[in-house]
N, C-alpha and C positions, 0 to 999 in steps of 0.2 A: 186649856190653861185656866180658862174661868171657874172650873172645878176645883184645881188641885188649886189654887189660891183660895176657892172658900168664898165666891163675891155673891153678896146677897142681897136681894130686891133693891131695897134701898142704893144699892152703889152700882148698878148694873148702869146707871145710864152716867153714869161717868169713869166708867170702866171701856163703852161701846166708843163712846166720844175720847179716849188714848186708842183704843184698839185702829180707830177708824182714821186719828190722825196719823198714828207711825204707819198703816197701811197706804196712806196718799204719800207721805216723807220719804217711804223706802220704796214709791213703784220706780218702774226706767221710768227715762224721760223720751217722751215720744221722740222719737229724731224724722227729720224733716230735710231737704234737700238745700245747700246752701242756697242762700237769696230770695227760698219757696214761702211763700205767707203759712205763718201758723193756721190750724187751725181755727181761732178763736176769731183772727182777721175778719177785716168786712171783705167782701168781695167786690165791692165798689171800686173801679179804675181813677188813678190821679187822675185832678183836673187840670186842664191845661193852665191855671190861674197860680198852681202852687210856686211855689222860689224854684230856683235853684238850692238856695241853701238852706231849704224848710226837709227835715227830714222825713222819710218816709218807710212802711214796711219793706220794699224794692228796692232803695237805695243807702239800707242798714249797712254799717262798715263790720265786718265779722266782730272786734272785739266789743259793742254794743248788743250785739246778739246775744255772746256771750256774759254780758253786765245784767242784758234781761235773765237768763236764764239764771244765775247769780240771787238775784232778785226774787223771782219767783220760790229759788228754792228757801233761800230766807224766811219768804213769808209761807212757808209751809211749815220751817224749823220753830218759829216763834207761834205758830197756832200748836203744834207737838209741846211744845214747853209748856203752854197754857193748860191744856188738857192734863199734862204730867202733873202741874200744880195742884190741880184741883183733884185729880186719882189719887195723889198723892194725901190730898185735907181729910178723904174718908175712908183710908185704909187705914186698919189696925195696925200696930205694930210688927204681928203675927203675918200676918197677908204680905205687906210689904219685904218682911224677909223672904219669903215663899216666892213670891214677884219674882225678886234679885239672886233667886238661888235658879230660880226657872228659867230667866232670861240670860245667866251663865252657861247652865246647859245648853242652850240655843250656841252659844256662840264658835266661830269654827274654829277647827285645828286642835293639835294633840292637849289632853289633858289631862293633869298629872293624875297620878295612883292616891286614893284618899286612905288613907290610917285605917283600916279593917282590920278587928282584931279579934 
């Protein structure tokens, strides 16, 4: 696609940085076992010191899980928007149609018959 849009030296690294954001935006989300520590977790066991009512990775209620997860993808959506912004500052006119004609074709399901004459 960096061809048929025409992206040149100068705009290649804020081309790579949209490409690189909607690539992390659109991966799955790892899934993990109810109650199991994310990955990123420390693997340090609570201390016998913490509350009862201090929360913790192990005694997260499902719909906070889901708030983290909420969250995260937010802040994946707003570094995607940032990167669109600035793709967006040093594409030509010409490019950016080419972009939003290519990025149609991507998208799924039936599409209508175009005026060939």
């Amino acid at each position: 696609m960096e061809t048929l849009i025409g992206i040149r030296s100068n705009q290649l690294d804020a081309w790579r940085n949209y490409t690189s954001a909607l690539t992390d935006f659109l991966a799955f989300p790892r899934h993990r076992q109810p109650g199991s520590p994310t990955p990123s977790d420390d693997a340090t066991p609570p201390s016998d010191h913490d509350g009862d009512n201090q929360p913790d990775k192990q005694n997260e209620l499902f719909g906070e899980r889901m708030a983290d997860f909420a969250l995260d993808r937010a802040a994946e959506a707003a570094v995607l928007k940032d990167k669109a912004t600035a793709l967006r500052s040093v594409l030509t006119a010409d490019q950016l149609a080419k972009l939003e004609n290519a990025e149609r074709s991507l998208a799924p399901g039936p599409r209508p018959f175009s005026n060939r004459r």
